[in-house]
Backbone of each chain as ProteinMPNN parsed JSONL, in Angstrom:
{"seq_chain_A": "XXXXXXXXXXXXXXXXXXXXXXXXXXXXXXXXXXXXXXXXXXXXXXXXXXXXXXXXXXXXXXXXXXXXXXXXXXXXXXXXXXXXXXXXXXXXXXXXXXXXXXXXXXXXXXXXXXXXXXXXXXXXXXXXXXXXXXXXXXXXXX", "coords_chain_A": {"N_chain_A": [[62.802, -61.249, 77.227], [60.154, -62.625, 75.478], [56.54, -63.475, 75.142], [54.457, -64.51, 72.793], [51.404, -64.534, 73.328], [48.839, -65.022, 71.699], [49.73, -67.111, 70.012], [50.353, -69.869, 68.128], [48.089, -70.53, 66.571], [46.666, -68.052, 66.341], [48.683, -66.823, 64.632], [48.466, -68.597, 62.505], [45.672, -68.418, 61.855], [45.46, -65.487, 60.764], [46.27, -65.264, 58.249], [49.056, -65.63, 58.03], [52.303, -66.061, 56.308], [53.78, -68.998, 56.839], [56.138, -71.683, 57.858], [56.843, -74.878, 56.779], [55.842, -78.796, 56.757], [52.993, -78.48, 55.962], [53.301, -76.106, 55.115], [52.931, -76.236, 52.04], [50.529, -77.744, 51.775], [47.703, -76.824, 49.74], [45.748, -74.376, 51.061], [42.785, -72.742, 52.565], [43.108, -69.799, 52.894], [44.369, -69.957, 50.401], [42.652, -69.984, 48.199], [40.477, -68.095, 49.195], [38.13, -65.747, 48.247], [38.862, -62.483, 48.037], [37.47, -60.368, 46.966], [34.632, -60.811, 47.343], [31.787, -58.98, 47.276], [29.753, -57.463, 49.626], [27.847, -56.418, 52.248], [25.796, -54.098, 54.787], [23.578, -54.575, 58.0], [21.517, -53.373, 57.814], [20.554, -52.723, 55.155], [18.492, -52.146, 52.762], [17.205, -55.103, 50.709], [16.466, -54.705, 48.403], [18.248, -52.942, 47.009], [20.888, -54.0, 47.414], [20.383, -56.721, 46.495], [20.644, -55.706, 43.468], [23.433, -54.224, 43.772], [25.147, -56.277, 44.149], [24.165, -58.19, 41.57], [25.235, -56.613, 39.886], [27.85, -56.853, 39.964], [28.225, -59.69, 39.419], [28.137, -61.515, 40.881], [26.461, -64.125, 42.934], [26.231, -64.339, 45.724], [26.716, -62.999, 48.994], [28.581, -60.916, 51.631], [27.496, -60.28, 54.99], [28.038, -57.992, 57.236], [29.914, -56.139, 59.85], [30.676, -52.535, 61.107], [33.558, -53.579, 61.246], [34.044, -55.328, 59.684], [33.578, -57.948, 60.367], [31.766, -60.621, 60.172], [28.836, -61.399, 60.155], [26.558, -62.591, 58.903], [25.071, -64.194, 56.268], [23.822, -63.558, 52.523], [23.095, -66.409, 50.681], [22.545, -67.309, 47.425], [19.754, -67.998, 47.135], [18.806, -66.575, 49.025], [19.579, -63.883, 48.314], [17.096, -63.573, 46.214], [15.397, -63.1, 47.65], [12.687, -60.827, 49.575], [11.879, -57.121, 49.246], [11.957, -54.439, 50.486], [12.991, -55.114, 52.752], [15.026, -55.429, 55.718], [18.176, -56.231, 55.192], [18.877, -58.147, 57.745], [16.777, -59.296, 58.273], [16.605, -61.12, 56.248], [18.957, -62.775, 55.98], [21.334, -65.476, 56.42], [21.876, -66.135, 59.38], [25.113, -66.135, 61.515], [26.936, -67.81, 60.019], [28.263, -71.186, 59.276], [32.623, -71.089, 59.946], [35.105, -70.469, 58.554], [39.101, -70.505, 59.004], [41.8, -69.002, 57.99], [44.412, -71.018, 57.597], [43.263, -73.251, 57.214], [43.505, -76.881, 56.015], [42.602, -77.195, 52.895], [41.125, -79.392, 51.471], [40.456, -80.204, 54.17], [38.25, -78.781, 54.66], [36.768, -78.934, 51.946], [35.295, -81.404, 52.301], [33.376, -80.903, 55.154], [31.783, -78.954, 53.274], [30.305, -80.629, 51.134], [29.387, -82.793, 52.928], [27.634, -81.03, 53.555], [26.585, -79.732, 51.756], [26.917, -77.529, 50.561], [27.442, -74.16, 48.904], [29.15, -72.157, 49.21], [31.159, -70.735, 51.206], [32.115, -68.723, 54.46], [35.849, -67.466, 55.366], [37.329, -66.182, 57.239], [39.406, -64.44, 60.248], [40.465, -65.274, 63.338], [39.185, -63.614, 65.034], [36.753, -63.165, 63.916], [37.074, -61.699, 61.76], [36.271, -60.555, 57.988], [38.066, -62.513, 55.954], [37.703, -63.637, 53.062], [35.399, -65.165, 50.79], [35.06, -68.61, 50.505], [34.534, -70.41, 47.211], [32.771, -73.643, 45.813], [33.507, -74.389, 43.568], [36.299, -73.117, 42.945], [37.588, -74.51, 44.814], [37.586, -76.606, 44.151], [38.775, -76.648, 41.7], [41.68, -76.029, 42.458], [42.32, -78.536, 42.685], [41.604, -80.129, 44.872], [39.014, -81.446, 44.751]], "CA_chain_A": [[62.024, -62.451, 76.895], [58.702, -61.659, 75.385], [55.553, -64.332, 74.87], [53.529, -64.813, 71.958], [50.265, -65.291, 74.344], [48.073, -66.136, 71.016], [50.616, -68.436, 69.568], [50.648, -70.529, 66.636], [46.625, -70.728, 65.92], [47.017, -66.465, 66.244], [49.365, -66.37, 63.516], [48.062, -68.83, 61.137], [44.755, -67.777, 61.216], [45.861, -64.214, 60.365], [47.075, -65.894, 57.117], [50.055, -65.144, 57.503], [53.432, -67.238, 56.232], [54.38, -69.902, 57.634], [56.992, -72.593, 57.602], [57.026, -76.267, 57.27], [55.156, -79.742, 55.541], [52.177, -77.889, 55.868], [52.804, -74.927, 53.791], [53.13, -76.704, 50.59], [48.963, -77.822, 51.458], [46.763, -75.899, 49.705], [44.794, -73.58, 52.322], [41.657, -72.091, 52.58], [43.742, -68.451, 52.363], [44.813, -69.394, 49.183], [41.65, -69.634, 47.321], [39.602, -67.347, 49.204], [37.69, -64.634, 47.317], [38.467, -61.232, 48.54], [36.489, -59.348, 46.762], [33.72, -61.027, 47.04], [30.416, -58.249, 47.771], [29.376, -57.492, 51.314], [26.94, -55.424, 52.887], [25.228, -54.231, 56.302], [22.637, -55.498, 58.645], [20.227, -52.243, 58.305], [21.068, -51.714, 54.159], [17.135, -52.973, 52.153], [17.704, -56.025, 50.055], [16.326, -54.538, 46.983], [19.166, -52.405, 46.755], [21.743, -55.093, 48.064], [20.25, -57.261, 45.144], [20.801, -54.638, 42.156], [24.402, -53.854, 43.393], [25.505, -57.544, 44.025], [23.843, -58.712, 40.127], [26.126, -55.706, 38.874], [29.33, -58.001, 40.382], [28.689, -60.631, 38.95], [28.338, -62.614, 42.024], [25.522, -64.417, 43.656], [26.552, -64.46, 46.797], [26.808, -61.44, 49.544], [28.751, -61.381, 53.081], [27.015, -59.436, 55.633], [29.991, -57.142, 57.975], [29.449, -54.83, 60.732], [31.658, -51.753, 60.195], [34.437, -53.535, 61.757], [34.369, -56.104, 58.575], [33.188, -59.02, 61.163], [31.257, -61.496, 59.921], [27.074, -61.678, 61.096], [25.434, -63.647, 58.302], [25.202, -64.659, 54.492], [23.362, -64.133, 51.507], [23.66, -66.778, 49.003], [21.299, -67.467, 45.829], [18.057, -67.627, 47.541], [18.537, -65.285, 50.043], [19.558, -62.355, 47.512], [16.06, -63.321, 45.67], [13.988, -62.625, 48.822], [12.874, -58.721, 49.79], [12.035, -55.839, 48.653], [12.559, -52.814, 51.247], [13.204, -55.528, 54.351], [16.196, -54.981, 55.806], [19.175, -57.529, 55.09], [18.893, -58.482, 58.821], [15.311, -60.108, 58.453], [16.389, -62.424, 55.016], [19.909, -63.304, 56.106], [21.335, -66.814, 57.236], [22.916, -65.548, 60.169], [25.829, -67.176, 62.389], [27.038, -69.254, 59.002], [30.252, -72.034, 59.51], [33.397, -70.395, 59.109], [36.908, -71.499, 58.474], [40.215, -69.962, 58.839], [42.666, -69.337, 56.221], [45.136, -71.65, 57.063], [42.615, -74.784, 57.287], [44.155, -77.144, 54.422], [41.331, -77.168, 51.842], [40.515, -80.716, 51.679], [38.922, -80.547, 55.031], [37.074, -77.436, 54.505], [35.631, -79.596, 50.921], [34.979, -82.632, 53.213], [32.575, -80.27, 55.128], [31.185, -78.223, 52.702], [30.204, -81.707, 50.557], [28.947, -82.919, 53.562], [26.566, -79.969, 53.76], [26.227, -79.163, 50.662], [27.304, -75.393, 51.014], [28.027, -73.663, 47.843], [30.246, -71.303, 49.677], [31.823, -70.351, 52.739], [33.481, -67.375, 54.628], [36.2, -67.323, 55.812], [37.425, -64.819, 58.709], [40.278, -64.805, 61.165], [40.268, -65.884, 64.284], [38.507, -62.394, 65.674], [35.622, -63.16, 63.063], [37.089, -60.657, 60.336], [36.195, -61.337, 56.942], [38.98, -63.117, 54.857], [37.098, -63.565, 51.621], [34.331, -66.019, 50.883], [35.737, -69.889, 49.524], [33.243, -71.191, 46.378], [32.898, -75.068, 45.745], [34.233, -74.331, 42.154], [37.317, -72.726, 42.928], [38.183, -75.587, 45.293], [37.714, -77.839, 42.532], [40.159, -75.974, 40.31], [43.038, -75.987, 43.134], [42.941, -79.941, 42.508], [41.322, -80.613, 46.167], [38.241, -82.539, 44.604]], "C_chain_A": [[60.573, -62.055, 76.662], [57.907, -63.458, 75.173], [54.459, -64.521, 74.232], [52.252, -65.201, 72.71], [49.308, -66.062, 72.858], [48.637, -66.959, 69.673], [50.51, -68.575, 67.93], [49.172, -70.572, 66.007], [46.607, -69.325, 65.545], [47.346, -66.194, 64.853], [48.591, -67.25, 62.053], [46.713, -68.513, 60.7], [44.641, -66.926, 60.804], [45.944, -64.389, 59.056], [47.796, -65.55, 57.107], [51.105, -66.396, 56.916], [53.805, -67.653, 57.113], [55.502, -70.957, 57.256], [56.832, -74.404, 57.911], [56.097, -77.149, 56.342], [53.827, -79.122, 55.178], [51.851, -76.805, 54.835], [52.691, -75.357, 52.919], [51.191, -76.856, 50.51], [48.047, -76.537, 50.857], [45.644, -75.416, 50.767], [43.763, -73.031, 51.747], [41.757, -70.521, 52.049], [44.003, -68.314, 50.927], [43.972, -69.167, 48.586], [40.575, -68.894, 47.474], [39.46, -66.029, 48.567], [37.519, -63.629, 47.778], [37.968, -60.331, 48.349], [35.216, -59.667, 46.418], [32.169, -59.344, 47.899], [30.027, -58.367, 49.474], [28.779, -55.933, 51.121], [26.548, -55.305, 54.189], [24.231, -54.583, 56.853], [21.479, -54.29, 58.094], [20.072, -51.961, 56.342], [19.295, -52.595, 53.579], [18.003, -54.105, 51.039], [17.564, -55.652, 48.84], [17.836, -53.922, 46.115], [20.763, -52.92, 46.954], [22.126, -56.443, 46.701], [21.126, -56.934, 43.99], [22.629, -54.418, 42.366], [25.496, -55.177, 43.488], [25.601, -58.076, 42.716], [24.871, -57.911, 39.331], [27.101, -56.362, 39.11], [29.607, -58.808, 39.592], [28.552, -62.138, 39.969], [26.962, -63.101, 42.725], [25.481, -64.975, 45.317], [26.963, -62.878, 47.81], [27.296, -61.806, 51.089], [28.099, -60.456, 54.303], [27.488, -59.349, 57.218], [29.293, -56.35, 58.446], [30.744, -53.748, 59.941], [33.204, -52.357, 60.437], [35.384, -54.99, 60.439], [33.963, -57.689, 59.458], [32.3, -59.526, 60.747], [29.656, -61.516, 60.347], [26.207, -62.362, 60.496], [26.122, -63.827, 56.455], [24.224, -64.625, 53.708], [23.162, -64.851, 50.438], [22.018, -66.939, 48.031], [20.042, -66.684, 46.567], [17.593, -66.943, 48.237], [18.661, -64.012, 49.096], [18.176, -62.117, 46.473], [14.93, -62.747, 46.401], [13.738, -60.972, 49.182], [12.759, -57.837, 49.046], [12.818, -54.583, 49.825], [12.771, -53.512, 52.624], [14.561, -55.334, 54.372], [16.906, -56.073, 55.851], [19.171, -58.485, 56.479], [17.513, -60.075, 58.765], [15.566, -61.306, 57.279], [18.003, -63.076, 55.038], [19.994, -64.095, 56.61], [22.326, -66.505, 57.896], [23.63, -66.276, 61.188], [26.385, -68.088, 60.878], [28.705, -69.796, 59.201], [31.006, -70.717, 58.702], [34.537, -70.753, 59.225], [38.2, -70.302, 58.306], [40.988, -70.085, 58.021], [43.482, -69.949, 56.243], [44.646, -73.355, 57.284], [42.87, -75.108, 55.755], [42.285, -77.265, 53.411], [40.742, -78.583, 51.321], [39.678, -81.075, 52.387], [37.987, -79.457, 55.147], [36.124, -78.349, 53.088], [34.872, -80.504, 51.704], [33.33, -81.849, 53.537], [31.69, -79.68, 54.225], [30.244, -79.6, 51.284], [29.526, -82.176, 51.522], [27.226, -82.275, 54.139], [25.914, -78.955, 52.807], [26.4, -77.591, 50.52], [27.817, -75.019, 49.687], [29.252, -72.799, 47.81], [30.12, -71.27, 50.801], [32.305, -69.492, 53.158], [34.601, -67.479, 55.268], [37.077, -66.187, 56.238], [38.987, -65.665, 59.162], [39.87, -65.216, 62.309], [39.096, -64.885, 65.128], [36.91, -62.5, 64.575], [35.247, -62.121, 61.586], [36.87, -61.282, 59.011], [37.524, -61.236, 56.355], [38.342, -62.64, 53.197], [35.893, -64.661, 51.94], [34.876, -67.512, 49.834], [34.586, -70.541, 48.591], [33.721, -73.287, 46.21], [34.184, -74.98, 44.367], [36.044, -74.401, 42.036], [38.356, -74.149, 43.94], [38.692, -76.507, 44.111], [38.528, -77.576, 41.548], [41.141, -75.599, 41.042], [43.117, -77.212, 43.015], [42.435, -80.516, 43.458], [40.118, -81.667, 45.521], [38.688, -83.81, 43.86]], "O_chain_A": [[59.907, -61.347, 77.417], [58.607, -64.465, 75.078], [53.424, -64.709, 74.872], [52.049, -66.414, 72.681], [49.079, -67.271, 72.812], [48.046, -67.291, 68.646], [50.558, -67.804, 66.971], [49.158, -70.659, 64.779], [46.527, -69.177, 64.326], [46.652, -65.575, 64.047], [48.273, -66.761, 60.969], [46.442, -68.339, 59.512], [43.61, -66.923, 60.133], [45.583, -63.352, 58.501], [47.916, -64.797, 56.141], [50.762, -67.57, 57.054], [54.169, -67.065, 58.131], [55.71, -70.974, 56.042], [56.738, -74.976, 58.997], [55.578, -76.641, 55.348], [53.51, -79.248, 53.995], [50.887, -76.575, 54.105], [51.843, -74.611, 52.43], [50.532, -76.34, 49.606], [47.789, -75.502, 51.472], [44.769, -76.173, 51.187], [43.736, -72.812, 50.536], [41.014, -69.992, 51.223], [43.969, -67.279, 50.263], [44.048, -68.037, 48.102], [39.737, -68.751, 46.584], [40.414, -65.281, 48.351], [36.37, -63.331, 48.104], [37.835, -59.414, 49.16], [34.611, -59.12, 45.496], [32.006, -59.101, 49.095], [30.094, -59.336, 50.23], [28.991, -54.936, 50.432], [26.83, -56.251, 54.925], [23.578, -55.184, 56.0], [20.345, -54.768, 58.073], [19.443, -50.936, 56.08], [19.04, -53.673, 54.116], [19.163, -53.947, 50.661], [18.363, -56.094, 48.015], [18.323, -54.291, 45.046], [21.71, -52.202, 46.634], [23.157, -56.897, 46.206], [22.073, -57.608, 43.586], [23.281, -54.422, 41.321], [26.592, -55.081, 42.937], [26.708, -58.474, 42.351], [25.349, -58.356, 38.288], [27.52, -56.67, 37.995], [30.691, -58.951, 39.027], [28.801, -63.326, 39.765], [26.313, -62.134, 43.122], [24.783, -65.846, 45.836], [27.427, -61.862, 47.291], [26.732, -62.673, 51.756], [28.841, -59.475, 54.242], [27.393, -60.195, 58.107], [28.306, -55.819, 57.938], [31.409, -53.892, 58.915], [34.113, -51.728, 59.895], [36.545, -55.387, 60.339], [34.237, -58.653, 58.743], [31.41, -58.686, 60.883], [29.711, -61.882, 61.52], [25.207, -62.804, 61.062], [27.171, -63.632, 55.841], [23.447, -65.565, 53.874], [23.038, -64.329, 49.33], [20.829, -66.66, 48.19], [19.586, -65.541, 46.605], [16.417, -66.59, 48.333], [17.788, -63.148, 49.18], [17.961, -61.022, 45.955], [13.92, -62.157, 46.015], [14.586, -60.093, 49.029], [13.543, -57.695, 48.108], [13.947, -54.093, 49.827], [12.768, -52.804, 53.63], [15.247, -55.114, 53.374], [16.44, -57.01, 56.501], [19.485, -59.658, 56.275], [17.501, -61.261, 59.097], [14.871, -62.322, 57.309], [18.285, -63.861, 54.132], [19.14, -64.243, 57.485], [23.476, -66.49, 57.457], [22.959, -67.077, 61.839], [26.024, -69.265, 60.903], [29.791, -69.218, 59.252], [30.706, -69.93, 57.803], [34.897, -71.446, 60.176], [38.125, -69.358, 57.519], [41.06, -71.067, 57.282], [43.992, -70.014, 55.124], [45.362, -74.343, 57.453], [42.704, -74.422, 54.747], [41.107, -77.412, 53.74], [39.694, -78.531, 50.677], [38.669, -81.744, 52.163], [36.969, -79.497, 55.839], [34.9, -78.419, 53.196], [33.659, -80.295, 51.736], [32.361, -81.95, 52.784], [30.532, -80.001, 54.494], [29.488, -79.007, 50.514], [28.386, -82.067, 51.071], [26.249, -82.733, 54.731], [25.182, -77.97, 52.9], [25.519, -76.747, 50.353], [28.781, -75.698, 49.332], [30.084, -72.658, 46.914], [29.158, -71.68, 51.451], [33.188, -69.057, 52.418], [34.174, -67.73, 56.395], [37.457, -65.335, 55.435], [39.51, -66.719, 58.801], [38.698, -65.594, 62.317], [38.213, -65.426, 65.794], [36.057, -61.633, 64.765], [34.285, -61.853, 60.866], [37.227, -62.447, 58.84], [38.105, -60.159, 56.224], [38.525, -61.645, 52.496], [35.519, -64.957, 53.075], [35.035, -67.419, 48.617], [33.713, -71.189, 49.167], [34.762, -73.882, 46.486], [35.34, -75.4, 44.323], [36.795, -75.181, 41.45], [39.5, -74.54, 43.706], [39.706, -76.877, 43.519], [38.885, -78.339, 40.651], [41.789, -74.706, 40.496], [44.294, -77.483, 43.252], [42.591, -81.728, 43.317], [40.318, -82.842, 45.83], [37.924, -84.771, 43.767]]}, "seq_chain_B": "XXXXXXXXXXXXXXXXXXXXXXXXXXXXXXXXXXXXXXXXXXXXXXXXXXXXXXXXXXXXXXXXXXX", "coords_chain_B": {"N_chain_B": [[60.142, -62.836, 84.507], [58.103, -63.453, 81.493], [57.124, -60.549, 78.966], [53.811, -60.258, 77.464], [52.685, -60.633, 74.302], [51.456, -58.735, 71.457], [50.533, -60.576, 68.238], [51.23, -57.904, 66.477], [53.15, -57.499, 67.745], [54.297, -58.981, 67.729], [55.534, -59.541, 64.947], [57.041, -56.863, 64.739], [59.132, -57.459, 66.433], [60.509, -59.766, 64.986], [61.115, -58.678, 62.443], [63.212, -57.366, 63.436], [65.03, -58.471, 64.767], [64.879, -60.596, 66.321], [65.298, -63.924, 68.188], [62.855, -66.597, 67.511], [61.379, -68.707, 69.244], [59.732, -72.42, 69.174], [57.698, -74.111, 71.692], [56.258, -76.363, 71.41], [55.997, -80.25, 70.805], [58.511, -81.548, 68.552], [57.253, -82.405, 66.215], [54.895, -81.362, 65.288], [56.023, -78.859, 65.133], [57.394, -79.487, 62.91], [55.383, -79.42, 61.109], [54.244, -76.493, 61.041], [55.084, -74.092, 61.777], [56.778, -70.284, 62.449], [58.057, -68.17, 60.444], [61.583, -68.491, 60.321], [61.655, -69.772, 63.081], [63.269, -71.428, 65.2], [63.389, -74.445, 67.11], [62.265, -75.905, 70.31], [61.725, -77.976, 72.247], [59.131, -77.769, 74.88], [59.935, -79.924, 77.104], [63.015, -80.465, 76.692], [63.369, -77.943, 76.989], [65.085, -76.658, 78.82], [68.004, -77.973, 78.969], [69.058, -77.899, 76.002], [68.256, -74.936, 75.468], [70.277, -73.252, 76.306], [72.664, -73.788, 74.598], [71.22, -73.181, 71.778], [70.744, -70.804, 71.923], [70.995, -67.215, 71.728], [71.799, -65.159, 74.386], [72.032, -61.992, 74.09], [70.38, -61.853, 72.181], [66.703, -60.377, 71.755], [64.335, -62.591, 72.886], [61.846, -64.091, 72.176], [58.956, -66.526, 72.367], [56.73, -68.896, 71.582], [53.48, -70.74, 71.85], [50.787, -73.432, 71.333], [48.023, -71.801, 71.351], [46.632, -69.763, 73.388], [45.658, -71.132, 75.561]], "CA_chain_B": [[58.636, -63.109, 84.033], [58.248, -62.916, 80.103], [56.772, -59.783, 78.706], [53.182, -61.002, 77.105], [52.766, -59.114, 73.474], [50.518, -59.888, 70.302], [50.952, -60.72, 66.351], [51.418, -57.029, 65.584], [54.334, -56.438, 68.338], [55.791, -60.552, 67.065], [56.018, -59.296, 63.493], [57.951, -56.203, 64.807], [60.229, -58.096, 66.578], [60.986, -60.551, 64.0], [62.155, -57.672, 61.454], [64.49, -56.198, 64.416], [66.231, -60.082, 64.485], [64.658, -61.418, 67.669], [64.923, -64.763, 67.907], [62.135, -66.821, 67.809], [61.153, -69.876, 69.636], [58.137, -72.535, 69.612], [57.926, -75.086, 72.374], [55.589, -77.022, 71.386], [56.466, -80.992, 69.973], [59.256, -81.077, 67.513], [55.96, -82.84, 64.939], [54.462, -80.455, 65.41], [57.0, -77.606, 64.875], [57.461, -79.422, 61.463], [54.116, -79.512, 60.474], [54.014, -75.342, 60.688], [56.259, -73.224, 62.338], [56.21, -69.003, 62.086], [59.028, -67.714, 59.308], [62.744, -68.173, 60.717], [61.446, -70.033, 64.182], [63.726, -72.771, 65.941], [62.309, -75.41, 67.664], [62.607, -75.693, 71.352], [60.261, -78.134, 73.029], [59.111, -77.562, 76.276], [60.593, -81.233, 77.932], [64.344, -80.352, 76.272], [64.302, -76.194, 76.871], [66.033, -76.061, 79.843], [69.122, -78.488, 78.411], [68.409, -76.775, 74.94], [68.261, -73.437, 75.215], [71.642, -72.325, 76.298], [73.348, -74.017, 73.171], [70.807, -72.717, 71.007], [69.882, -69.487, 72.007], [72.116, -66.147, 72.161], [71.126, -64.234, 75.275], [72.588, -60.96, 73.483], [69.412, -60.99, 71.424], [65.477, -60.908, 72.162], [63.959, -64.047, 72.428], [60.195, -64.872, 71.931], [58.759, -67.795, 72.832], [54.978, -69.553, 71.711], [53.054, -71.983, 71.918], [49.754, -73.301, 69.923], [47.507, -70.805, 71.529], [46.653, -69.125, 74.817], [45.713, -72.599, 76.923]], "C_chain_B": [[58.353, -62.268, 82.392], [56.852, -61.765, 80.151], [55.116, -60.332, 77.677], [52.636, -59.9, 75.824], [52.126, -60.118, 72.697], [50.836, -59.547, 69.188], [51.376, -59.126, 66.247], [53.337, -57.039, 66.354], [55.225, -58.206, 67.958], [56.504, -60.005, 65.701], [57.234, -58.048, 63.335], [59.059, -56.472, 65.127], [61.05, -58.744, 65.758], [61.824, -59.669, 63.215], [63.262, -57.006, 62.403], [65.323, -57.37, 64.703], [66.114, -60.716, 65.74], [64.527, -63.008, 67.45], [63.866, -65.697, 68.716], [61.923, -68.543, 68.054], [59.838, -70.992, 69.81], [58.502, -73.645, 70.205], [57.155, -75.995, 72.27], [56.557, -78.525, 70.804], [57.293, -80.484, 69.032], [57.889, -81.775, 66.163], [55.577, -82.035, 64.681], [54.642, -79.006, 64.628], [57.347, -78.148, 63.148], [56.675, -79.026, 60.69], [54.098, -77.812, 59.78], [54.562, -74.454, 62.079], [55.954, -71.817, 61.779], [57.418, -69.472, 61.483], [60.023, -67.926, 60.048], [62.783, -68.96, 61.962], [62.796, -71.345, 64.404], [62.79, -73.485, 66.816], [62.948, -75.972, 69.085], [61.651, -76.585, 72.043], [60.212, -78.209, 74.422], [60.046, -78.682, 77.409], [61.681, -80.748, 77.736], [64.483, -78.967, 76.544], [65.379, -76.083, 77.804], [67.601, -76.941, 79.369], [69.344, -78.231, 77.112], [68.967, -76.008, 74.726], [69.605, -72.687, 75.479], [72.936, -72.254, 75.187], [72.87, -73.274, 72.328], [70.48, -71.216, 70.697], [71.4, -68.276, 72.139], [71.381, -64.845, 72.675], [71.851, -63.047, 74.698], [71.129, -60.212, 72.995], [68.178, -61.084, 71.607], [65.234, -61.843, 72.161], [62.426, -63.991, 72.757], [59.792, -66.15, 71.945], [57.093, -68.317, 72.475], [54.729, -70.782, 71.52], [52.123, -72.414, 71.069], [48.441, -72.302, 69.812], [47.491, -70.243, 73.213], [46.621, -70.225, 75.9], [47.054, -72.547, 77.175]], "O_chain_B": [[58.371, -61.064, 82.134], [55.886, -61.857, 80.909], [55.581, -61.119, 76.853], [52.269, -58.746, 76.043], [52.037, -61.343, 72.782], [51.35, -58.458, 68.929], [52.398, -59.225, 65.569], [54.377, -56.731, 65.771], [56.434, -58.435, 67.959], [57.709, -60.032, 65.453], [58.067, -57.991, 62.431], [60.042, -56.041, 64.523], [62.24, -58.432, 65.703], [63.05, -59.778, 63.222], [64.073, -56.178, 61.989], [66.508, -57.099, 64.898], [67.057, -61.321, 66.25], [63.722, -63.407, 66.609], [63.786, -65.765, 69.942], [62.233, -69.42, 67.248], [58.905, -70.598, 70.509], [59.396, -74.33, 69.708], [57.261, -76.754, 73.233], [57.689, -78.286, 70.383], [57.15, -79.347, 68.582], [57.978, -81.203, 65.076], [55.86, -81.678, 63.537], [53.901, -78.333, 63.912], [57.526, -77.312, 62.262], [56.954, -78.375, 59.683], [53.995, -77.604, 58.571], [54.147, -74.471, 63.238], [55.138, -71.732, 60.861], [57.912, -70.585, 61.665], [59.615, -67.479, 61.12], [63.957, -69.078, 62.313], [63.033, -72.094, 63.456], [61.656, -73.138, 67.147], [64.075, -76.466, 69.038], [60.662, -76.006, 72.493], [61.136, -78.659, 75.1], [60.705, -78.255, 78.357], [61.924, -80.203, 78.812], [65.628, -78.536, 76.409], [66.433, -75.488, 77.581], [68.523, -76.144, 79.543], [70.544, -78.504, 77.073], [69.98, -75.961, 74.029], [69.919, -71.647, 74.9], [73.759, -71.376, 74.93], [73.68, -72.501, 71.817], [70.11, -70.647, 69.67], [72.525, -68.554, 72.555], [70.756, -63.957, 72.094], [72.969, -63.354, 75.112], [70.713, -59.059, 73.117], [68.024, -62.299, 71.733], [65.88, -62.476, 71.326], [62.101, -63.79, 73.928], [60.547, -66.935, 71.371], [56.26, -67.993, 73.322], [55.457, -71.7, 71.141], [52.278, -71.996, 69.922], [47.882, -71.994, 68.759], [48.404, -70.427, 74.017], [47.35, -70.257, 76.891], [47.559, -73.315, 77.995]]}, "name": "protein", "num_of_chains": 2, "seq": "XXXXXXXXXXXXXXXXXXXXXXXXXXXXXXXXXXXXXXXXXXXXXXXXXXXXXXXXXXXXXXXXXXXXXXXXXXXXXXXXXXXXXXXXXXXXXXXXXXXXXXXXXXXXXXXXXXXXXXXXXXXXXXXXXXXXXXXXXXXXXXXXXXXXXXXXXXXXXXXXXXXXXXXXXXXXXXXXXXXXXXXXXXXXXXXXXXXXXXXXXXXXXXXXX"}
């Protein structure tokens, strides 16, 4: 007899499959952006900038080495800095949602707060990917 | 006294054909359930579980988290 000690929140935040009325909801897992750009707390912004703009992306997640979550650059943060270190121009601690939160109430929030994006992590604070408003909006949730 | 193991050593089990149990509400258990799970809720296990279950093969057991 064995015991799942971290259960059913464990597993679905993992993203993994699951079963039941639920799966059919579009999740947070599905539309998050895993390759969105990330960098470290100590790396200068100038250089953080320059390899972010080459992406394509205006947005940056900022990961210890363990891929854990510690802050966010979006728009206006990747304009700030020259040689400070990502630590000093990051919005650090930012909401974060698990991948199998249905995606309706992750818009709710993020509408609420106007957030252009979001990260979401597992339950341990690993990065998932990062969820944009847009992409919501083109799974049908708005 | 069950053995207390995490997501990596559930997912092993599962592929070796353990079966798996969640006691929580049967609402619940509709809503989102792991892959293959039966539904067992805590009030009904003990009148339950001996129909449903085949002591032959592992059995796993969760809930919605550690509380």
């Amino acid at each position: 007899m064995y015991d799942y000690v971290g259960g059913k929140l464990d597993w679905l935040a993992a993203g993994l499959a699951s079963e039941g009325t639920n799966a059919t909801r579009p999740r947070a897992g599905d539309v998050a952006r895993r390759e969105v750009p990330t960098c470290g707390l100590e790396e200068p912004m100038r250089a953080v900038r320059e390899r972010v703009a080459a992406t394509g992306w205006n947005a940056c997640v900022v990961v210890n080495e363990e891929r854990v979550v510690l802050g966010l650059l979006r728009a206006e943060e990747l304009q700030k800095g020259h040689d400070e270190q990502v630590q000093r121009v990051m919005r650090p601690g930012p909401s974060t949602f698990r991948p199998h939160v249905p995606l309706d109430d992750i818009l709710k929030f993020m509408v609420a707060h106007d957030l252009p994006n979001t990260p979401i992590t597992t339950s341990d604070g690993t990065l998932v990917g990062l969820i944009r408003r847009e992409d919501v909006a083109h799974s049908g949730s708005e | 006294m069950p053995q207390e193991i995490d997501r990596m050593h559930v997912q092993r089990l599962m592929r070796e054909g353990a079966q798996v149990v969640e006691v929580l509400p049967r609402e619940e258990f509709e809503q989102d359930h792991l892959p293959g799970a039966i539904s067992l809720p805590l009030r009904s296990l003990e009148t339950e579980a001996r129909g449903k279950l085949d002591s032959a093969r592992p059995i796993l057991v969760y809930c919605w988290d550690t509380a």
